[in-house]
C-alpha positions in Angstrom: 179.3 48.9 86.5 180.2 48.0 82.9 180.9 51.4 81.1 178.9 52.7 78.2 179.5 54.8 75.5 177.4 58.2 75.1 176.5 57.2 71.0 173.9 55.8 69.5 175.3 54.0 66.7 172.3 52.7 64.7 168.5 52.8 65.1 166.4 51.6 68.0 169.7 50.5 69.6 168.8 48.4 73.0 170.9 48.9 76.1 170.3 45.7 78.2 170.0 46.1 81.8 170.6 43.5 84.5 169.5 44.1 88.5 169.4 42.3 91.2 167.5 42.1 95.2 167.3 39.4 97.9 164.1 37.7 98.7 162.6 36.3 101.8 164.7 33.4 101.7 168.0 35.4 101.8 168.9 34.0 98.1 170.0 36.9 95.5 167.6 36.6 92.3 168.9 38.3 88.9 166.7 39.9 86.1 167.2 41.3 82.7 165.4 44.2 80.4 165.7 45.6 77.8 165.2 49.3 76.8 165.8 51.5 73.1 166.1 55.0 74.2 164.9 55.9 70.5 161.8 54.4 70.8 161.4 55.6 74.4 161.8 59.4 72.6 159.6 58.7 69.6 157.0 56.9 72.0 155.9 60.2 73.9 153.8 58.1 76.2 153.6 55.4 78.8 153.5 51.6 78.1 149.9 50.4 78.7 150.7 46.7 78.9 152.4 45.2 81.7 155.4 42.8 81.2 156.0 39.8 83.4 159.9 39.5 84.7 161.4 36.0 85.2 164.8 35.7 87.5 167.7 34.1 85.2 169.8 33.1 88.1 169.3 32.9 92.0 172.3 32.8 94.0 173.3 32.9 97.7 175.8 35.9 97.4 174.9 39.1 99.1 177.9 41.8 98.7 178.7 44.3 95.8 178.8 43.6 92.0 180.1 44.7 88.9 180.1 43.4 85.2 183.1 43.4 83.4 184.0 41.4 80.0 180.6 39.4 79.7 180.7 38.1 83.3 179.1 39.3 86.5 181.1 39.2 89.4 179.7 39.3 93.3 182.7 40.9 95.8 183.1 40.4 99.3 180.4 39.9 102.0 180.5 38.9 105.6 180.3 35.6 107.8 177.8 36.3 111.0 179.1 34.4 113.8 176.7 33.4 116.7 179.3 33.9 119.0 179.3 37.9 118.2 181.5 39.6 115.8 181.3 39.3 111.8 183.3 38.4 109.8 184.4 40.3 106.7 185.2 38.5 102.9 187.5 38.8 100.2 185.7 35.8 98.2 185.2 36.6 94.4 181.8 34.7 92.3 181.7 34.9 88.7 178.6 34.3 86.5 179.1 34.3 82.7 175.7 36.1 81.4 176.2 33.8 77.9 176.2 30.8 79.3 174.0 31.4 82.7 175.7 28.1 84.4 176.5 28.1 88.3 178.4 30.8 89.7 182.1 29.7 89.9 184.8 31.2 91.8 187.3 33.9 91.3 190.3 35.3 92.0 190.1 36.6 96.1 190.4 40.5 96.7 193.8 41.1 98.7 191.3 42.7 101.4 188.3 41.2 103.2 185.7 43.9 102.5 181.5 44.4 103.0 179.7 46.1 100.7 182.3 48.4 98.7 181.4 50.6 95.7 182.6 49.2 92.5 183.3 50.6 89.2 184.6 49.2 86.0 187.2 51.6 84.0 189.3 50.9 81.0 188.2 47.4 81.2 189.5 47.2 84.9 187.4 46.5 87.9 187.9 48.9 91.3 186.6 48.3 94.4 186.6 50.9 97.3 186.2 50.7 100.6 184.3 48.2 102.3 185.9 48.2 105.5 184.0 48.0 109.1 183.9 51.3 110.9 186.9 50.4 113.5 189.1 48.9 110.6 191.1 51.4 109.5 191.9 51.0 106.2 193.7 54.4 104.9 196.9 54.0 106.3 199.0 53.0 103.5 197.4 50.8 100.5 194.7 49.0 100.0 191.4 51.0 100.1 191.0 51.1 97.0 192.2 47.8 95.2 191.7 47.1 90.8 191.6 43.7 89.3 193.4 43.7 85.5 191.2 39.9 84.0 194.4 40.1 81.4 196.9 39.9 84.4 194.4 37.9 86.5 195.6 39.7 89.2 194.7 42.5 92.1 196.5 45.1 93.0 196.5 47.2 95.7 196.3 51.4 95.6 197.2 54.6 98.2 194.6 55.1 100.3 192.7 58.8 100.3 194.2 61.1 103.0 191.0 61.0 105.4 189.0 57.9 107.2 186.2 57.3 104.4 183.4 55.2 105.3 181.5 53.2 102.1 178.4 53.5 103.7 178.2 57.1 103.9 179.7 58.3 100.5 179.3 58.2 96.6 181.6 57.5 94.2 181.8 58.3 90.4 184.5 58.2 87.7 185.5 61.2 84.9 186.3 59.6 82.0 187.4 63.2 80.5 190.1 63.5 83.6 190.9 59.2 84.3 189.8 60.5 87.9 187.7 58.6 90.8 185.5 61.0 92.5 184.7 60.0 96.0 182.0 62.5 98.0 181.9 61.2 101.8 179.3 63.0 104.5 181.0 65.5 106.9 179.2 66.6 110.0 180.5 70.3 110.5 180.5 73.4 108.7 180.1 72.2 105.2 177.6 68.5 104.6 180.0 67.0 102.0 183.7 66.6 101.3 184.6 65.3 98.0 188.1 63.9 97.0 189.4 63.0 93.6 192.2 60.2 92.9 193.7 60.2 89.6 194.4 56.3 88.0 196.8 57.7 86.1 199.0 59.3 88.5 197.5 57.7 91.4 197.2 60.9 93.4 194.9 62.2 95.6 193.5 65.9 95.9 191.0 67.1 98.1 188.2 69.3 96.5 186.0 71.4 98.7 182.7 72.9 97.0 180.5 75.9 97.5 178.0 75.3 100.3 174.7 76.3 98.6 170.4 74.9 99.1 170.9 71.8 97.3 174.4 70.5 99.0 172.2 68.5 101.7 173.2 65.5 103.6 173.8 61.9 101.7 171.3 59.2 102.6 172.6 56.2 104.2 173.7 54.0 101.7 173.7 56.3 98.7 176.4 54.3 96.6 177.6 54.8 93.0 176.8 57.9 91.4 176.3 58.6 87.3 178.4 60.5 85.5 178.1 62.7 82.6 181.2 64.7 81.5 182.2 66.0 84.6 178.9 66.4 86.7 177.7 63.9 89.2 174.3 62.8 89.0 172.5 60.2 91.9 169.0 60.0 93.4 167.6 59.6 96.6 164.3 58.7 98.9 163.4 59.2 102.3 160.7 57.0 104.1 157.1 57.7 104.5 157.8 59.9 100.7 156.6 59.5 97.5 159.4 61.5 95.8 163.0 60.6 94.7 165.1 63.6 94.9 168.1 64.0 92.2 170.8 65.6 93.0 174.0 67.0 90.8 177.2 68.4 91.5 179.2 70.1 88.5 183.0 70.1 89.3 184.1 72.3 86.6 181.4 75.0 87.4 181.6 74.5 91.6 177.8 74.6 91.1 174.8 72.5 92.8 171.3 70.9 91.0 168.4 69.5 92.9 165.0 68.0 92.0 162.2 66.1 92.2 160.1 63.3 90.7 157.0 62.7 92.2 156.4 58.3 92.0 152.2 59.1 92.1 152.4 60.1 88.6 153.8 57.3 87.8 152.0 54.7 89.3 148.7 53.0 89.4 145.8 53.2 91.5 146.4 51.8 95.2 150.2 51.6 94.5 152.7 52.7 97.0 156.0 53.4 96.4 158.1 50.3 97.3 162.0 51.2 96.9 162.0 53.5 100.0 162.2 50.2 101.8 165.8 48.8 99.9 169.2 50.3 98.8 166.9 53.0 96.8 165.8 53.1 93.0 168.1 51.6 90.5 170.1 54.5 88.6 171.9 54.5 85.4 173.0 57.1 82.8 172.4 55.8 79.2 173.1 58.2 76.4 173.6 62.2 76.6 171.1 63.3 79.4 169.0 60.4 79.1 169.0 58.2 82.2 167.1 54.9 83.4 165.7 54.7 86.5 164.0 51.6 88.5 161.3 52.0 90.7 159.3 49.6 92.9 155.1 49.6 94.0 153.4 47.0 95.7 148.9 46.9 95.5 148.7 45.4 99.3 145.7 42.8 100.0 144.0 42.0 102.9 145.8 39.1 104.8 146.3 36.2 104.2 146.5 37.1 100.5 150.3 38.5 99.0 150.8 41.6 97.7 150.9 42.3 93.9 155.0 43.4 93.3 155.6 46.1 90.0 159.0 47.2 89.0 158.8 50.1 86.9 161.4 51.2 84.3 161.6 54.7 83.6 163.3 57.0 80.7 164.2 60.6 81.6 165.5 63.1 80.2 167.8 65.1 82.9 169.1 68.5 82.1 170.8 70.4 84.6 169.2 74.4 84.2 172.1 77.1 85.0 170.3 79.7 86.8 173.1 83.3 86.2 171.4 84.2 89.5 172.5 82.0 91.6 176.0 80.9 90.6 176.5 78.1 92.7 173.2 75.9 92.3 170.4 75.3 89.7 167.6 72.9 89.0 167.0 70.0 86.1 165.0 70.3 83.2 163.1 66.8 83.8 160.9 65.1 81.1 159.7 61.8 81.9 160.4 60.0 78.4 158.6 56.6 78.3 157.2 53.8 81.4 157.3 50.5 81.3 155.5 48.4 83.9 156.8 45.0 84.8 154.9 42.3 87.7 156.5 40.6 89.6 156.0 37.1 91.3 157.5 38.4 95.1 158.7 41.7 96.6 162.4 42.0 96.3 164.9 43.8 98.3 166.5 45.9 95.7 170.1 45.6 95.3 172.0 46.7 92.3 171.5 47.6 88.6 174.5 47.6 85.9 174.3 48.0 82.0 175.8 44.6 80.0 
């Protein structure tokens, strides 16, 4: 994910969004909005028009992405083989977002990896993880691995201390401490384990936080988190719900924030709420404690008729609430800023979601 800087330097300043989900063909399509957080605060009210979105690329690729230095790139992936066993990737696909010509490749990874959590920092790309559940990957380097575009090259990094699994952890990176923050599911006394590896040093410590209400299990899948200062923000959904819970963890304070937004107020009549079926709701932090988050709703028709596809995209305003009583957990003062409603021609299987 591209970083962003927490300023607004003019008026109605846009922040353009790119996402992406597979379709029924298996192809990856592409998508672009825009959004002005100042006219999402001075709106005070949801869009009534609906928008119609238009993929600007469809491509074949299906791992992990990241945009970095006006291009997109698409890292890793796996080769099925009808013979039994898969086969993991270290390809590399670059899309320039100026131009929009065919993806071209790019420099391999050192590693062959599935699915790892990326993040861009100091105009470097990381990737972590990635690795199937028998490969172990944290003896010596190369878990974590960082591509320099100056260099042009990758270079591998130490490993945490403990076997960390991509699909059951979140990652985010403190830009006040230059330190990856890595959060992987533990099944025993306490639900969650987080670790923090300095790219400065290149060290790794291991944090342990309060147990409290709100330090529940991850989801499957829960991916990158969002960080502001030094808190960790990400959402989640559970089938047959309506709801996505955020959840917080503040490192400097040890302390716990949990919430809920409820999709019905969001949506129209005889939409359900579509993204428990993907990866989850797109997430991403935009300025102070205003975040973006992208939601799915299908209308469903009597066969053999489609369904009508909506992606909404939704400006709140997420401020954790630090409850004296309880020291080590709180809730969020959440104020739904501004909706926009966008149709779609097809469901997709949501994917990812960066800022440009």
């Amino acid at each position: 994910m591209e970083e962003k800087d927490s300023v607004i330097s003019g008026p109605y300043e846009e922040f353009r969004i790119c996402f992406c989900g597979k379709i029924r063909s298996g192809s990856v399509e592409w998508y672009l909005i825009d959004v002005s957080v100042e006219e999402a605060c001075l709106s005070e009210k949801t869009e009534s028009s609906t928008r119609e979105l238009t993929p600007f690329s469809v491509a074949k690729h299906l791992p992990s992405y990241a945009a970095l230095g006006g291009l997109i790139y698409s890292l890793g992936g796996e080769r099925c083989s009808y013979r039994g066993g898969d086969t993991l990737l270290n390809d590399v696909w670059l899309l320039d977002f100026q131009s929009l010509e065919d993806w071209k490749p790019g420099l391999p990874m050192n590693f062959a990896r599935c699915n790892p959590h990326t993040m861009v920092v100091d105009h470097k790309l990381y990737v972590l993880g990635g690795f199937l559940p028998n490969h172990n990957q944290n003896q010596g380097d190369g878990w974590i691995e960082v591509f320099d575009p100056e260099e042009k090259k990758w270079e591998s990094l130490p490993s945490p201390p403990d076997q960390i699994h991509s699909s059951i952890m979140i990652s985010g990176f403190l830009k006040s401490k230059k330190e990856i923050i890595i959060a992987k599911q533990r099944w025993d006394r306490h639900p969650m384990l987080f670790y923090s590896y300095n790219i400065m040093t290149r060290c790794w410590n291991t944090l342990v936080p309060h147990e409290s209400e709100a330090s529940v299990h991850l989801p499957p899948n829960a991916g990158r988190a969002v960080t502001v200062g030094n808190t960790l923000y990400w959402i989640s959904t559970e089938e047959y719900s309506h709801e996505c819970t955020i959840r917080a963890y503040d490192l400097d304070r040890n302390m716990w924030f949990e919430d809920h937004l409820n999709t019905v107020t969001l949506f129209g009549r005889r939409e359900y709420f579509t993204s428990i079926y993907s990866r989850g709701p797109g997430f991403l932090h935009l300025v102070d404690q205003k975040f973006c988050l992208l939601l799915q709703s299908s209308v469903k028709k009597k066969d053999p008729q489609p369904s009508i596809e909506y992606l909404y995209c939704v400006i709140l305003d997420i401020s954790p609430i630090y409850d004296y009583e309880h020291e080590d957990w709180g809730m969020f003062e959440l104020t739904t800023l501004s909706v926009q409603k966008y149709s779609m021609d097809h469901y997709i299987h949501f994917l990812d979601c960066m800022l440009l």
